[in-house]
C-alpha positions in Angstrom: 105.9 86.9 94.2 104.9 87.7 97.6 105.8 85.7 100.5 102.9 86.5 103.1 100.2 88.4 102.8 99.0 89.3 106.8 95.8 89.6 107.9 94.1 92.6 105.5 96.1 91.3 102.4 99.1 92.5 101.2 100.9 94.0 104.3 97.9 95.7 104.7 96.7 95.0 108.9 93.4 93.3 109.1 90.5 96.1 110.1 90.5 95.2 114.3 87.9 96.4 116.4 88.8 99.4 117.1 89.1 100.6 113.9 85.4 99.6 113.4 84.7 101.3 116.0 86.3 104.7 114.9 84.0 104.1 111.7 81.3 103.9 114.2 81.6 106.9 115.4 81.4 108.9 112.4 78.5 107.2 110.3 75.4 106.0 111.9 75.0 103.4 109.3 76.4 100.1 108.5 79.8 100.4 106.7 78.3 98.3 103.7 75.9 100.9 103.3 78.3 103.8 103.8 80.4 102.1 101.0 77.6 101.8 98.6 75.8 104.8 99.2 77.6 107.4 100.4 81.3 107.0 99.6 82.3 109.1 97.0 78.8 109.8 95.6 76.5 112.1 98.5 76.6 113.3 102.0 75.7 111.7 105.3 74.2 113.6 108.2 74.6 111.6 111.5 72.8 112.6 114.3 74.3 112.4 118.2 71.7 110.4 119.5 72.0 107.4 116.5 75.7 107.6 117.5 77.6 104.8 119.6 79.4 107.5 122.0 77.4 109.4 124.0 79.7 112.1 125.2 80.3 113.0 121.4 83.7 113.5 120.6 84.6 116.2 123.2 87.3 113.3 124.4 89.5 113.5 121.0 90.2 117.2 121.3 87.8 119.6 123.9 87.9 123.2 124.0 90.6 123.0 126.8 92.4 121.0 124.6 92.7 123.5 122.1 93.8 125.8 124.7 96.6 123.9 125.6 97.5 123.7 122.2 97.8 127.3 121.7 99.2 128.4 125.0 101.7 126.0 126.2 103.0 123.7 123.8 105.2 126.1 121.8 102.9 125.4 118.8 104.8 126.7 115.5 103.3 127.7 111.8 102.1 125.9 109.9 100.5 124.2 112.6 98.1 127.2 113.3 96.0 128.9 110.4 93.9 131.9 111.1 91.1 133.2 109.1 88.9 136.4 108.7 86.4 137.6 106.6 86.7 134.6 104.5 90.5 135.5 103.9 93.9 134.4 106.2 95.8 136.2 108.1 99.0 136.7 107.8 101.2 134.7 110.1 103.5 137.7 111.3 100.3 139.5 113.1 100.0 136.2 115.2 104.0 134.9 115.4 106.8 136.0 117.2 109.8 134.5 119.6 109.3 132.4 122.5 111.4 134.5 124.7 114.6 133.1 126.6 115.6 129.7 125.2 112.9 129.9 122.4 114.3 132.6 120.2 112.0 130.7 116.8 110.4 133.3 114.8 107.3 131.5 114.2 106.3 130.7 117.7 102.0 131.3 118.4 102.0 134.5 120.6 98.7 133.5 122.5 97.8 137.2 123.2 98.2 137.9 119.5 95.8 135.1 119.2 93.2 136.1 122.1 93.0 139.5 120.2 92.3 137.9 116.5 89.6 135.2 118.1 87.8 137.9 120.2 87.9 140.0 117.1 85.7 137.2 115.1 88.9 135.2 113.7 88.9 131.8 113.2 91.2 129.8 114.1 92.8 126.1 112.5 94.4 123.7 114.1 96.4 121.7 111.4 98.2 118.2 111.6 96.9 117.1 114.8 97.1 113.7 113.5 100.6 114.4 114.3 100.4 116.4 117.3 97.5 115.5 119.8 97.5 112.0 121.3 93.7 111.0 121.0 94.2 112.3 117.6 97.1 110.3 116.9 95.6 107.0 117.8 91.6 107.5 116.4 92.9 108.9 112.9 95.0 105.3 112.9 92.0 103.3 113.6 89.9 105.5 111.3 92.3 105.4 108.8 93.0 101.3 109.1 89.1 100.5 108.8 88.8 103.0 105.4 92.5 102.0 104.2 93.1 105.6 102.8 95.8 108.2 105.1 93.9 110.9 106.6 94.6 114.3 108.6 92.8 115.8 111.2 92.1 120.1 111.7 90.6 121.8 114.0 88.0 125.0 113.7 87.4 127.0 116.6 84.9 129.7 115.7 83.7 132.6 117.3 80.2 132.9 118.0 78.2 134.3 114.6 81.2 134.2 112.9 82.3 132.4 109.4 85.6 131.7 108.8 85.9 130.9 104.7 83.2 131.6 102.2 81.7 128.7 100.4 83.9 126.5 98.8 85.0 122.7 97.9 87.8 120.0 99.3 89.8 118.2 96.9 89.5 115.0 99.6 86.1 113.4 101.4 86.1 114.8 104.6 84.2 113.8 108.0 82.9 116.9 110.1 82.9 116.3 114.0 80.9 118.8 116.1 82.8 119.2 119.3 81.4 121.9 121.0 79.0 124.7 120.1 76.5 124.8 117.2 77.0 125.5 113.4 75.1 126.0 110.8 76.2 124.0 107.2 75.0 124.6 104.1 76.2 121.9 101.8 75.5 122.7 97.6 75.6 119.8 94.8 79.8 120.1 93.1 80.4 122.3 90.2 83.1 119.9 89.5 82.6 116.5 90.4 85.6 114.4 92.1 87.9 117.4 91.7 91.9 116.8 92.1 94.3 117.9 94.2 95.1 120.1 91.4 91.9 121.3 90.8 90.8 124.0 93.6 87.6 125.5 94.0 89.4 129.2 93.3 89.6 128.3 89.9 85.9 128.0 89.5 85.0 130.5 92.1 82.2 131.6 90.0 80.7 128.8 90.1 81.2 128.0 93.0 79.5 131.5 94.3 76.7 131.5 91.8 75.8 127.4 92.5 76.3 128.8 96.5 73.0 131.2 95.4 70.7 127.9 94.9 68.9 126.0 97.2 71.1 123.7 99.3 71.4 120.0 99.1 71.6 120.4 102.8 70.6 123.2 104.9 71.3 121.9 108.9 72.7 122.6 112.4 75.3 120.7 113.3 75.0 120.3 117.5 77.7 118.4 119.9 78.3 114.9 119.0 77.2 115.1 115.4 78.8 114.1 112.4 78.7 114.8 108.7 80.2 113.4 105.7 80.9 115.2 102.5 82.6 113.9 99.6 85.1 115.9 97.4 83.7 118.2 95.4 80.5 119.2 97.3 79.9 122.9 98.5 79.8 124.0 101.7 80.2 126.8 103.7 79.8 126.9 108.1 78.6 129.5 110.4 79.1 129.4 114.3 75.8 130.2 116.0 74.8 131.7 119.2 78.2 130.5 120.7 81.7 129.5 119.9 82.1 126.2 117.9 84.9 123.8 117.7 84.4 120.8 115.1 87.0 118.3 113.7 87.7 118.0 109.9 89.0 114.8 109.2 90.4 114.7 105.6 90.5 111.4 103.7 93.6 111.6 101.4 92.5 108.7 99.3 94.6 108.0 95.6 91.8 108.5 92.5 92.2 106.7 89.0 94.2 109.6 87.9 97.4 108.6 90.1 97.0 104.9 88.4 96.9 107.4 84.9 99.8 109.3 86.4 102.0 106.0 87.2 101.0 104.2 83.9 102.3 107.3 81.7 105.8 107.6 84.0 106.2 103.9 83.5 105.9 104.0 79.4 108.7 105.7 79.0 110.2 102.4 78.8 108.3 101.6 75.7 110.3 102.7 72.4 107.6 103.9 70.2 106.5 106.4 72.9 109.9 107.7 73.3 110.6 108.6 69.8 111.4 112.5 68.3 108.6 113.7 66.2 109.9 113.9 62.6 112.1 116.6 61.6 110.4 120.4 61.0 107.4 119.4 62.4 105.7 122.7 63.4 103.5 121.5 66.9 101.2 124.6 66.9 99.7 123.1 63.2 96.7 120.6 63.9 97.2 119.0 60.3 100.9 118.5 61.3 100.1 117.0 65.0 97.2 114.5 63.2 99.4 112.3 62.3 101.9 111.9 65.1 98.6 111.9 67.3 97.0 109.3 65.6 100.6 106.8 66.3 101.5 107.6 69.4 97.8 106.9 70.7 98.1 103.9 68.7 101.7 103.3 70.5 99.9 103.9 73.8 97.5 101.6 73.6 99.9 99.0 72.6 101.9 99.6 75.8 98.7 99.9 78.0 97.4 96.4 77.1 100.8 94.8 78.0 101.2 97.1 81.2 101.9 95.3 84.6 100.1 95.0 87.1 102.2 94.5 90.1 104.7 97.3 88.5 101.8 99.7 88.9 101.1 98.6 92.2 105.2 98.9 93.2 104.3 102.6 92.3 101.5 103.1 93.6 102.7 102.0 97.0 105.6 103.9 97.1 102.8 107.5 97.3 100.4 105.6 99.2 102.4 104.2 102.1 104.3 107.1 103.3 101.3 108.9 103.4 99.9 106.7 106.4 102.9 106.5 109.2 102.3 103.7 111.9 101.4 103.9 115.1 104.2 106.3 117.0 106.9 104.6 118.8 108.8 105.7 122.5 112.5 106.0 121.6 113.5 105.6 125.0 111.4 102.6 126.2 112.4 101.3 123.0 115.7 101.7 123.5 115.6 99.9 127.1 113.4 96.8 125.4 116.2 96.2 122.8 118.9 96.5 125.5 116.7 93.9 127.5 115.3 91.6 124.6 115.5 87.6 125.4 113.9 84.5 124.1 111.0 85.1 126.7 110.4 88.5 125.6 107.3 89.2 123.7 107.1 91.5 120.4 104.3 92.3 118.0 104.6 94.4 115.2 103.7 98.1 115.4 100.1 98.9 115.0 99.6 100.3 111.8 102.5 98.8 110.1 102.0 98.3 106.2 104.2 95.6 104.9 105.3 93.2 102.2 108.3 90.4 102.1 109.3 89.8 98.7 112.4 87.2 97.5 115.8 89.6 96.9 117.9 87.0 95.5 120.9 85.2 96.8 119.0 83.5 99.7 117.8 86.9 100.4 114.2 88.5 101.1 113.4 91.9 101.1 111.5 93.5 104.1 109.3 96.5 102.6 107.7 99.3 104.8 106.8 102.6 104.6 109.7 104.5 104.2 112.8 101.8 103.8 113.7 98.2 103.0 115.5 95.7 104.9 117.1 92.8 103.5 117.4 90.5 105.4 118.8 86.2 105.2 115.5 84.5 103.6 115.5 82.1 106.1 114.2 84.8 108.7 111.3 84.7 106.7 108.9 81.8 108.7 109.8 84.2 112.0 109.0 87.2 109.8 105.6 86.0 108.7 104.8 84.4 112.1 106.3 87.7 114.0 104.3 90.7 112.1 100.4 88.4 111.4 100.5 88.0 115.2 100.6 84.1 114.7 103.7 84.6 117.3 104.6 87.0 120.1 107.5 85.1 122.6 110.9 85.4 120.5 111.9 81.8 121.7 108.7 80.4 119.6 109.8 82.6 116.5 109.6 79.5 113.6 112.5 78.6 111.1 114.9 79.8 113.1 118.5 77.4 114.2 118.6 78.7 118.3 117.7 81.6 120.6 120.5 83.2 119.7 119.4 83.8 115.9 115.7 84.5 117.1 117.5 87.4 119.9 119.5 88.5 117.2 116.4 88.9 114.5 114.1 90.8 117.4 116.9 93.1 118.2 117.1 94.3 114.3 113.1 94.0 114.7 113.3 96.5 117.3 116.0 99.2 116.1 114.4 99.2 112.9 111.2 100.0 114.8 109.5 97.6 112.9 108.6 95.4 116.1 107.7 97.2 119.2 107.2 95.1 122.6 103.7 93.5 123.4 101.6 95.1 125.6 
């Protein structure tokens, strides 16, 4: 039983505006469309000019940007990849100590870098979902209006360079021409909707011998244009008469495998499915195996058509959630609003925040986020619900609660647990 569902269903934020616009910017049709046409199934080439921004996207991470990165943030492995001739280079030709005060190993030495890039390396800028602020906020907005956890790279490329021979993502991806020109050619899969465990260097082949065809898609990518490409399809990029820098964004959605995957860990409660195989059976024998084959599919089946929904879902949420953190918090002004919190302070819940209240027994409910639960006296749950849908902001109009002093008491648990943060 769930106690409130917020806005988008299930603890699940409703899709705000900005999030439809972060959509915007990457497909230049309408997100119906996109769903029925494009998602999952074929490529979408959107041009700059049928684009909302008309900058591009030179304000989520420009080429100075990426030399900040590199040169005066302290940026560690595995947040760097470099590539060359289609192969990486080892991280020791381009790591080393900070110096004085910075003694880590694994430290980017930007002169090592400089050498690599000028050389015709290409360099990739990893996590900066995690790590650049425009980033951080625009893969949260992309990520609420698609409901899937994504990640964000960066390539820089040398002019006339290629960084990795043609091959395939086990996740959609969006491409976001920054800066520069590169040429894309994108080939139909050789393995359609691949897995996580299923790389392209298993069927590299394939993969080079479908990469010998025509192409699907043969086109130059120019500032401010975007591309999508679902798992599975073949591409390969080449910087043209100057450097390039383009954003990957990688859509780290759950396929019908991971419900296969949680079904099968959740019948081993189910008797028949746990039993030995009779005594001397010899597994490498087909006429043995035909048998015991035949009744535990049989068994299966059984359990499958009796399996739970909402247990399935308990497990799926458990991979999915993590995988998508909120919207980052400041420790220290944090810290000062909880110190300062009063009935006529105003909280709202932190952007980004996937939740669920279920009953916990013994006039209890259960608080469920993204990485803990918080029990919590069930009559906090009218404040609760009104608190994190937005329905109320001021702690003194929290609902269900005796006095100020319960509501203050509730927002300051709100707030350490960084499950409130204070309205802007």
């Amino acid at each position: 039983m769930t106690i409130t569902d917020p806005p988008g269903g299930h603890g699940r934020p409703a899709v705000p505006s900005a999030a439809a616009r972060a959509l915007a910017r990457c497909v230049a049709v309408e997100p119906g469309k996109f769903a029925a046409a494009h998602w999952g199934r074929s490529p979408l080439l959107s041009r700059a000019a049928e684009l909302p921004n008309a900058d591009g996207f030179a304000d989520l991470l420009s080429p100075a940007d990426a030399d900040e990165l590199l040169s005066r943030r302290g940026l560690r492995t595995p947040f760097l990849r470099v590539a060359k001739d289609g192969q990486l280079v080892p991280a020791a030709r381009w790591t080393g100590g900070g110096g004085a005060g910075a003694e880590i190993g694994d430290q980017v030495l930007d002169e090592r870098i400089l050498e690599l890039y000028a050389s015709g390396a290409t360099l990739v800028l990893q996590g900066l979902h995690r790590t650049w602020p425009a980033l951080i906020d625009f893969a949260r907005d992309l990520g609420a209006a698609l409901a899937q956890p994504l990640q964000v790279n960066a390539y820089l490329t040398p002019a006339g360079s290629q960084g990795f021979a043609t091959h395939y993502d086990t996740h959609d991806v969006f491409v976001l021409q920054v800066d520069g020109r590169k040429h894309w050619r994108i080939h139909p899969p050789v393995l359609p909707d691949p897995l996580e465990r299923q790389p392209w260097g298993g069927r590299a082949d394939e993969v080079s011998a479908t990469a010998q065809g025509p192409a699907a898609l043969d086109v130059v990518l120019e500032p401010g244009d975007a591309l999508y490409l679902p798992r599975g399809w073949l591409h390969s990029a080449q910087a043209q008469d100057s450097s390039s820098l383009h954003l990957t964004v990688g859509i780290r959605a759950l396929t019908r495998y991971a419900i296969v995957e949680e079904l099968l860990a959740l019948a081993a409660a189910d008797a028949r499915l746990r039993a030995g195989l009779p005594f001397g059976t010899d597994v490498a024998d087909p006429d043995a195996i035909e048998p015991e084959l035949t009744e535990t599919v049989e068994a299966l089946r059984d359990w499958l058509l009796r399996a739970d929904p909402a247990a399935v879902a308990a497990r799926l949420r458990e991979r999915a959630w993590p995988a998508a953190r909120p919207a980052p918090i400041r420790p220290l002004a944090q810290a000062a609003a909880l110190a300062a919190v009063d009935a006529d302070a105003r909280l709202a819940a932190r952007p980004g925040l996937r939740w669920r209240l279920d009953p916990a027994g013994d006039d209890k409910i259960a608080l469920r986020v993204f990485d803990r639960v918080l029990t919590l006296p069930a009559g906090c749950g009218p404040a609760l619900r009104a608190l994190l849908t937005g329905a109320v902001s001021r702690v003194g109009d929290l609902p269900g609660l005796d006095d100020d002093a319960d509501r203050v008491v509730l927002a300051r648990r709100l707030l350490r647990e960084a499950i409130a943060v204070p309205a802007e």
